[in-house]
RODO-2510 file (C-alpha; in nm, 4 decimals, decimal comma):
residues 304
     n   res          X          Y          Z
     1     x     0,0000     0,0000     0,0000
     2     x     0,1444     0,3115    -0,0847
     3     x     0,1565     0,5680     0,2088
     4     x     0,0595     0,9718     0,2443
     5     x     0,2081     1,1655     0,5195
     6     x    -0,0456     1,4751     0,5314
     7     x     0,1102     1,6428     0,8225
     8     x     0,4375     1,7295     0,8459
     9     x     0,5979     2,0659     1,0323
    10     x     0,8567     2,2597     0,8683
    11     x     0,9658     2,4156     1,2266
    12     x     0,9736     2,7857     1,1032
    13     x     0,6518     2,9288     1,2918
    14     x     0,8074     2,6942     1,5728
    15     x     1,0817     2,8921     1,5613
    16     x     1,3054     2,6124     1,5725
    17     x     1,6678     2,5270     1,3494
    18     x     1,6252     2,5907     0,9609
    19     x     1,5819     2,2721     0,7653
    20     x     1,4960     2,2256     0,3576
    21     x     1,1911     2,1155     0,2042
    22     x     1,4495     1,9026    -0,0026
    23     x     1,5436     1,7088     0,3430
    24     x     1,2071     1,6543     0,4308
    25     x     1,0972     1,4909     0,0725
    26     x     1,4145     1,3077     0,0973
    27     x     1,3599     1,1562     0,4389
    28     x     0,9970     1,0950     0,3008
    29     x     1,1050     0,8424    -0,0274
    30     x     1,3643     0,6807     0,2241
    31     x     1,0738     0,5681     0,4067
    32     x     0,8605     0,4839     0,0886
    33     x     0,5875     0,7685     0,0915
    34     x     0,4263     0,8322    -0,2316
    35     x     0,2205     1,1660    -0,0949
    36     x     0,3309     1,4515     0,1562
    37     x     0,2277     1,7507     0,3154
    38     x     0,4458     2,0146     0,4344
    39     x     0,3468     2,2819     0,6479
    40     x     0,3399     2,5061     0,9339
    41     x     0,1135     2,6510     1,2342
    42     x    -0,0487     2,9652     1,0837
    43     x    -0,1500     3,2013     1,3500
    44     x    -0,1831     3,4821     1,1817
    45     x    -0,0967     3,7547     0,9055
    46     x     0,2749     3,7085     1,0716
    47     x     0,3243     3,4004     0,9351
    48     x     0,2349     3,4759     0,5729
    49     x     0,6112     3,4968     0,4707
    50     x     0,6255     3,1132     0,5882
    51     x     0,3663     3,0466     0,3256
    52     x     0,5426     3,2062     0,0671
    53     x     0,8815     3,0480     0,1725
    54     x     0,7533     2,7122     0,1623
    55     x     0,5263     2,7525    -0,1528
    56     x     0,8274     2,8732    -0,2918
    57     x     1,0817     2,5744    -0,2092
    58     x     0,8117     2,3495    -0,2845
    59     x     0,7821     2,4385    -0,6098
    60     x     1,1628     2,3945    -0,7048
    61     x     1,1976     2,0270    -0,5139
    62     x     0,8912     1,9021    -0,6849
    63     x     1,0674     1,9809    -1,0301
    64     x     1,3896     1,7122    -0,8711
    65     x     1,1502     1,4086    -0,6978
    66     x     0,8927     1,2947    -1,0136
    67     x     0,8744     1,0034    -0,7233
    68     x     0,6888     1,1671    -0,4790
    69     x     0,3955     1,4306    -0,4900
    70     x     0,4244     1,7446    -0,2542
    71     x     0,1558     1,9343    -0,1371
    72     x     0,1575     2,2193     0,0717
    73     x    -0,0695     2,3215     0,3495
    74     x    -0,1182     2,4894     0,6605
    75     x    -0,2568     2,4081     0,9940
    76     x    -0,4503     2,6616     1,1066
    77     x    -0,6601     2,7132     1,4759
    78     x    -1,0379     2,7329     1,5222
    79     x    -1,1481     2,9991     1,7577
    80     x    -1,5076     3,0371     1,7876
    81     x    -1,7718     2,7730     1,8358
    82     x    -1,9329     2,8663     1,5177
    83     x    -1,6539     2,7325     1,3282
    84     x    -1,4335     3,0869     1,2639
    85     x    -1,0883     3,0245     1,1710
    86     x    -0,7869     3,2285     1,1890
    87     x    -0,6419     3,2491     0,7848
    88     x    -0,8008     3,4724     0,5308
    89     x    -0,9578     3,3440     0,2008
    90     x    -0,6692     3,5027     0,0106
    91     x    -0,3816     3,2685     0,2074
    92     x    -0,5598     2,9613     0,1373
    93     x    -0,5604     3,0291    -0,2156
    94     x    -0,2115     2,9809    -0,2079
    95     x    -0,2591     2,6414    -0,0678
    96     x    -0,3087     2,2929    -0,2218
    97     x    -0,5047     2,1985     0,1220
    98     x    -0,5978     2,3396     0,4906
    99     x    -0,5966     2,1378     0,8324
   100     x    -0,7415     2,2849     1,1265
   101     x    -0,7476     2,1749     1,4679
   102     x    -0,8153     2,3059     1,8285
   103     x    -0,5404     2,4524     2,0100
   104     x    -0,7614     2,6912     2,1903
   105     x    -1,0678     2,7000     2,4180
   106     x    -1,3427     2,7953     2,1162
   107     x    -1,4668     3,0990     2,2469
   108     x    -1,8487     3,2251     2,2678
   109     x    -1,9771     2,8805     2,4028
   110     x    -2,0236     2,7800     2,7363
   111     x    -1,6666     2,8045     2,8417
   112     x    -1,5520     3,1345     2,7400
   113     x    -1,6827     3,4582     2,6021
   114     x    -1,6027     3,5865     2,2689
   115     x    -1,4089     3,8283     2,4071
   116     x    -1,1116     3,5390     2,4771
   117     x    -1,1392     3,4515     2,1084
   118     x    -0,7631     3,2860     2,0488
   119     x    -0,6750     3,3828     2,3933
   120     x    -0,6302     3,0608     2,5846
   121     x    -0,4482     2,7342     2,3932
   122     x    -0,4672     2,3761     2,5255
   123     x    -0,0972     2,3993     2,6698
   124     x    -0,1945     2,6816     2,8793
   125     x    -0,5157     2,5585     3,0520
   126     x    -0,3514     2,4675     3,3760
   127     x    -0,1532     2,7481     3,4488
   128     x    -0,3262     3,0655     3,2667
   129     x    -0,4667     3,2973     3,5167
   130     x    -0,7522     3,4471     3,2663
   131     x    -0,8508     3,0802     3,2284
   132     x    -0,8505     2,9835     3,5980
   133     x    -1,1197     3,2745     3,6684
   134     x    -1,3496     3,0345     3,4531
   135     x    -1,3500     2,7271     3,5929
   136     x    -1,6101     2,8021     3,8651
   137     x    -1,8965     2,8741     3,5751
   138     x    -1,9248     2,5617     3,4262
   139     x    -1,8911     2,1967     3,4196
   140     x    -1,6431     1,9384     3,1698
   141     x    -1,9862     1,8745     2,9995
   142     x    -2,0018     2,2501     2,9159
   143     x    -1,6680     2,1301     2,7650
   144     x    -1,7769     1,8712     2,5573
   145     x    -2,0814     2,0748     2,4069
   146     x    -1,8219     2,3481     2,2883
   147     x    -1,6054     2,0372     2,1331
   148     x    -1,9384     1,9036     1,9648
   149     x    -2,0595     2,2826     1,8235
   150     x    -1,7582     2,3563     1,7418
   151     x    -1,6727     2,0650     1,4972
   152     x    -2,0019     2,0492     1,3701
   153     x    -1,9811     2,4252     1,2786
   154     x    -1,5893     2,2946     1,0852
   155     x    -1,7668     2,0403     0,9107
   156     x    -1,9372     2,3233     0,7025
   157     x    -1,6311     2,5443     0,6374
   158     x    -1,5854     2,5594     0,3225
   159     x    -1,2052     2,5937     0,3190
   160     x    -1,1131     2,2891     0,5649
   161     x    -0,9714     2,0114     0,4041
   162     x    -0,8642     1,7659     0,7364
   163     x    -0,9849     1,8057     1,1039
   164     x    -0,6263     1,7215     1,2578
   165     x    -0,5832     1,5720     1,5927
   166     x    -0,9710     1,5568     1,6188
   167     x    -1,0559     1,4569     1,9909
   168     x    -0,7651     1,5538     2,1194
   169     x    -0,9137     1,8443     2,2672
   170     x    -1,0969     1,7341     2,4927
   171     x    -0,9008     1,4368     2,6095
   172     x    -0,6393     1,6686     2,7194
   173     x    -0,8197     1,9429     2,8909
   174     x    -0,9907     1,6328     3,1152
   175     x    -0,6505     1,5134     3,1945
   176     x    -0,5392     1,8543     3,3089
   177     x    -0,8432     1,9395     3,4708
   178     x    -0,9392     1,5738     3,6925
   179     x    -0,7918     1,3315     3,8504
   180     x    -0,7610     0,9822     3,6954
   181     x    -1,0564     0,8691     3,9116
   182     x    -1,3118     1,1432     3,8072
   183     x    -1,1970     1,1412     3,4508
   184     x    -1,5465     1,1515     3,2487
   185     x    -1,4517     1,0311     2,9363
   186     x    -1,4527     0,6731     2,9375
   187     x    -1,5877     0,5588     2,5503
   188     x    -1,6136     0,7430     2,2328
   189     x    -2,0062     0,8222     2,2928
   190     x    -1,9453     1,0388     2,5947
   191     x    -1,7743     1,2696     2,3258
   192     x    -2,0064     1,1751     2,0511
   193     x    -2,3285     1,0839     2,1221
   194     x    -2,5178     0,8683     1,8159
   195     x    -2,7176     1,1559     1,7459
   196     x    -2,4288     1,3983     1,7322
   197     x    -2,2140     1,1849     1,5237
   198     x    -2,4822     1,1842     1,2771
   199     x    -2,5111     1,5109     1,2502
   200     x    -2,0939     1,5689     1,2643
   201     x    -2,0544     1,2808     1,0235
   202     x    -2,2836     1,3164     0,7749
   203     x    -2,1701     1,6892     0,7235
   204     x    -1,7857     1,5798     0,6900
   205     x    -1,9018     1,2970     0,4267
   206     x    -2,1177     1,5196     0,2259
   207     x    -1,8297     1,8054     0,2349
   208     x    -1,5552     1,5664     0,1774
   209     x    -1,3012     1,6515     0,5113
   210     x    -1,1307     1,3888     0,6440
   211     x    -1,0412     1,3109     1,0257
   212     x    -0,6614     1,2533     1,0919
   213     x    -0,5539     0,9475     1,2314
   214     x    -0,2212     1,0690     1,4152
   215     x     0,0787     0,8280     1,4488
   216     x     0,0299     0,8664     1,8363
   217     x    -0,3059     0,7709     1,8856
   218     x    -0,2539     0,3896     1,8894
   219     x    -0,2861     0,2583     2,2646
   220     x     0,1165     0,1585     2,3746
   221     x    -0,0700    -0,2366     2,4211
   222     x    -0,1449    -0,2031     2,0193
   223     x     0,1278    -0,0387     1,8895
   224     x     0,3560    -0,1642     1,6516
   225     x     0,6385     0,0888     1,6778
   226     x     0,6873     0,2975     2,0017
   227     x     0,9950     0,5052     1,8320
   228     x     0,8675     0,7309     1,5910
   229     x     0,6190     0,8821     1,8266
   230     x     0,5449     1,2241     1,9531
   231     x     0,4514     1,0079     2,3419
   232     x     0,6361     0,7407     2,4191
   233     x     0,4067     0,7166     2,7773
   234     x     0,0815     0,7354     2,5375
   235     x     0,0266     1,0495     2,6560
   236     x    -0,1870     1,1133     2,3530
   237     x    -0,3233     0,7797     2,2913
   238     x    -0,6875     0,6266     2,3705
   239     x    -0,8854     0,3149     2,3119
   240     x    -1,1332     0,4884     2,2059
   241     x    -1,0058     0,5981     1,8965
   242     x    -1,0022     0,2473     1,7629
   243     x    -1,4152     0,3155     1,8233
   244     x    -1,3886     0,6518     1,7176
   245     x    -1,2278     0,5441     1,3678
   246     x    -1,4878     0,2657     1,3797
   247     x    -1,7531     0,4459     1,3827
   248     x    -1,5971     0,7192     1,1006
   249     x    -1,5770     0,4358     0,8560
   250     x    -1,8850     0,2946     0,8750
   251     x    -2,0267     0,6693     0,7800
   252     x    -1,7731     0,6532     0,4782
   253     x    -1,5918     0,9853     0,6263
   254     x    -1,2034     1,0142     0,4347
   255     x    -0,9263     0,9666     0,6682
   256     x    -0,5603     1,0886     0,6016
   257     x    -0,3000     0,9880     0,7856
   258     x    -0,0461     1,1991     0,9931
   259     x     0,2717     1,2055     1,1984
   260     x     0,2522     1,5562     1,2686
   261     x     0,6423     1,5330     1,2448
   262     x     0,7997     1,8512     1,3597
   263     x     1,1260     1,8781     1,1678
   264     x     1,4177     1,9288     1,1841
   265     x     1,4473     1,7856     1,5511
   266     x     1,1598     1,4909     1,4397
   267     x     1,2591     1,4500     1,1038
   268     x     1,3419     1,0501     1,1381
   269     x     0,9319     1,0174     1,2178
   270     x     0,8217     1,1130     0,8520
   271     x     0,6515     0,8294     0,6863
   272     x     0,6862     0,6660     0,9956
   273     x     0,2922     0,5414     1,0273
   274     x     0,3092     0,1778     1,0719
   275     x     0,1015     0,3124     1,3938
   276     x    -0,1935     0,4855     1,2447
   277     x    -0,2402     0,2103     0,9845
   278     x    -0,2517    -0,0377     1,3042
   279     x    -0,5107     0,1632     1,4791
   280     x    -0,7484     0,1598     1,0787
   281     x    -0,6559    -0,1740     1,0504
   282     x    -0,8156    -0,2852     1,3847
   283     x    -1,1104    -0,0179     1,3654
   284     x    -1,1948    -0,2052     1,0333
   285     x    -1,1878     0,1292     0,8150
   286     x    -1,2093     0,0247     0,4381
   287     x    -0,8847     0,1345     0,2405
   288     x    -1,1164     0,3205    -0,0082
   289     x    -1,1781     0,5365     0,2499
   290     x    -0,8350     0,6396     0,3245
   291     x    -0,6574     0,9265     0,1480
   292     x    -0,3309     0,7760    -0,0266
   293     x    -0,3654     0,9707    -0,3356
   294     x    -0,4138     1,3673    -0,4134
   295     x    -0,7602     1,3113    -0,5955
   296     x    -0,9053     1,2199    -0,2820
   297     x    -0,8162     1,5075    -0,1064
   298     x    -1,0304     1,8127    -0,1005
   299     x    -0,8246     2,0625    -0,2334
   300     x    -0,8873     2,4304    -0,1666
   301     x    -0,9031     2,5092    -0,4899
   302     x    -1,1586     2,2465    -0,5385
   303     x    -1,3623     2,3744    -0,2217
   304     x    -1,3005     2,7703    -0,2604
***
């Protein structure tokens, strides 16, 4: 089976060390992928210099490695429960495809007002002050209605082309917020109800986005390679993703695969997705339904 790496850092919004495009798609035939997607964190009208940087060595590598297709993309942030995003119409033009995913609390739910739009990520839910103030005004289900708004408002974006790291949210802020005991997420329906993944999955099947299936997801009892990981501990693994991916397939939803390889310092991990194709393998996800080639991929230019 040929293999598509969909999301895959180039460091430079990370700030970290400068690395090519060229070492990337190199790293990417050693380890036998047909299809990959460079990118970056967009945050913002500051980064569009990134966009052009990589569009621009992008465009020279493809014309050296006829073995390989390159795509580039972004990775952008939701921000609002009603689905608002934070790249203009005019940047994603310049792309062949968009992921989004949530690093921050969506504002103007239950959990914060619109006012905090952007204002508090995932990493920073334990220790932010603004955040903190918050806590006493709702519950974790308050939470998981955002998550479920939220996602149902991407699935009708016209520009999204991959919900990355999809119910990761959620999982994280409950193990920041409880104790293992009182942890509230114990299957996939708690997240998704039936009735809410009918809604949320019908919408992504008629619009064509895929959900990522990230390298790290795989439960450390499943996995088949515990190197080329971004948690060794599992930290961002789950058993109910195997249900989660379960339940994605039989609605015929896409699903691309991802390392979410920050290079240079994670270079080795591109391609590396023995891991992901574990966790479709056991959750029974038809290979039709997996994106392996660019013609399944909704394109921006396609959705714009």
């Amino acid at each position: 089976m040929n293999i598509a790496d969909l999301h895959i850092h180039m460091g430079y919004a990370d700030h970290l060390k400068y690395i090519s495009v060229e070492d990337v798609v190199k790293t990417a035939v050693k380890h036998g992928v047909k299809l990959i997607g460079i990118m970056d964190h967009y945050e913002g009208p500051e980064h569009d210099v990134i966009v052009n940087k990589i569009k621009e060595q992008i465009e020279q590598v493809r014309r050296k490695f006829s073995e390989v297709e390159i795509l580039l993309g972004m990775e952008t942030s939701v921000l609002t429960v009603d689905g608002e995003i934070n790249i203009k119409p005019e940047i994603v033009r310049k792309l062949d495809y968009l992921l989004v995913g949530m690093h921050h609390i969506p504002a103007g739910g239950k959990c914060l007002p619109y006012v905090m739009k952007g204002k508090v990520s995932v990493g920073e839910i334990k220790n932010n002050p603004e955040f903190q103030s918050f806590l006493q005004k709702f519950s974790f289900n308050d939470l998981i209605d955002d998550w479920q708004k939220t996602t149902l408002s991407l699935m009708h974006n016209p520009f999204i082309s991959i919900y990355a790291h999809p119910v990761q949210w959620p999982f994280v802020v409950m193990r920041k917020f409880l104790p293992k005991g009182k942890w509230l997420i114990r299957e996939i329906e708690d997240i998704i109800p039936p009735q809410i993944a009918q809604d949320i999955f019908s919408a992504a099947r008629k619009a064509g986005i895929a959900w990522e299936v990230n390298n790290g997801y795989l439960p450390l009892k499943y996995r088949v390679d515990n190197r080329y990981v971004c948690c060794v501990n599992g930290g961002n693994s789950w058993s109910g993703m195997i249900d989660l991916f379960r339940i994605i397939g039989k609605f015929g939803v896409k699903v691309s695969l991802g390392t979410d390889a920050h290079c240079p310092d994670e270079l080795e991990r591109v391609g590396r997705l023995e891991n992901a194709m574990e966790l479709l393998r056991l959750a029974k996800v038809n290979k039709e339904n997996i994106i392996l080639k660019r013609n399944q991929l909704r394109c921006c230019s396609a959705s714009i």
